[in-house]
C-alpha positions in Angstrom: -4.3 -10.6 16.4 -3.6 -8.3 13.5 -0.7 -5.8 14.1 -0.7 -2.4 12.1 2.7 -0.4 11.8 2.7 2.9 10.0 5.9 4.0 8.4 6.8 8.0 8.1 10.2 8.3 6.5 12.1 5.4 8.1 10.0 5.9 11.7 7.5 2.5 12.7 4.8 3.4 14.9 1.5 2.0 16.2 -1.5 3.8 14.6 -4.1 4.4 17.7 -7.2 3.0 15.3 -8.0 0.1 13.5 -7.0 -0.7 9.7 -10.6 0.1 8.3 -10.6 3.1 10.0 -7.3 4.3 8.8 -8.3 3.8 5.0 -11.6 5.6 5.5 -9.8 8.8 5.9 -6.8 8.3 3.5 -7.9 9.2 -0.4 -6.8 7.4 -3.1 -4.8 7.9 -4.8 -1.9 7.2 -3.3 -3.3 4.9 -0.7 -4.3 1.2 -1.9 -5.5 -1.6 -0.2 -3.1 -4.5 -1.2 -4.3 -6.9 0.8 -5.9 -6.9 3.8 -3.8 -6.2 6.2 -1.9 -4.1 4.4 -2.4 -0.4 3.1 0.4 1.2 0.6 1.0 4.9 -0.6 1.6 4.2 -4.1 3.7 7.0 -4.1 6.8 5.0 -2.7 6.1 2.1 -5.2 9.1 1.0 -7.0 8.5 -2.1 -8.9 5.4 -4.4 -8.8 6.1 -7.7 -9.3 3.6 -10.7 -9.9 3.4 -11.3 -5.9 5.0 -8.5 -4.6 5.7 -4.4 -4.4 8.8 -3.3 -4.4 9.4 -0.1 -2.4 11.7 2.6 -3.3 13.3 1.5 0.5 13.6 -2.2 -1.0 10.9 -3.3 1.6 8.9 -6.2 -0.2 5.1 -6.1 0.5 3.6 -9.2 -0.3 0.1 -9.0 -2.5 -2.3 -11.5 -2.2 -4.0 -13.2 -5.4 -7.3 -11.3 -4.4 -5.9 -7.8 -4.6 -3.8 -8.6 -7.5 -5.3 -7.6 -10.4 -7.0 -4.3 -8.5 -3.5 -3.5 -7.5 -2.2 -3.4 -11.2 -4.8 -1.4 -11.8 -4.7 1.5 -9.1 -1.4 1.7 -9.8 -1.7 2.1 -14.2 -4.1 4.2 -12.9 -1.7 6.6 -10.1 1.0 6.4 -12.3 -1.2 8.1 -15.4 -2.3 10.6 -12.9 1.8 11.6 -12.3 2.1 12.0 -16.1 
């Protein structure tokens, strides 16, 4: 069974639809798939490291080895669009 929090400034709660769903209607960026049961605003990204984000709230979110190299990416690519 796959259990979805959502995080809004320090608050957890239980989205009412499923993961797929929930990406469909959030734009990237900030929003990234990192793996695949996981969605992250970039926005709140601290630090990637080579299996892991770092959030500004210290949380670790692991990556997985198929997202990786996407995830570098996306976020080259969100950071350039903050410049």
């Amino acid at each position: 069974m796959l259990k979805i929090a959502i995080c809004d400034n320090e608050t957890l709660r239980a989205p009412s639809e499923p993961l797929l769903s929930l990406e469909s209607q959030l734009s990237f960026p900030p929003f990234f798939r990192c793996r695949n049961s996981s969605l992250v605003n970039l926005s709140y990204v601290k630090h990637l490291r080579q299996t892991e984000i770092l959030l500004h709230n210290e949380t670790l979110l692991p990556v997985s080895s198929a997202y990786w190299e996407r995830t570098k990416i996306s976020f080259a690519k969100f950071i350039g669009t903050m410049l």
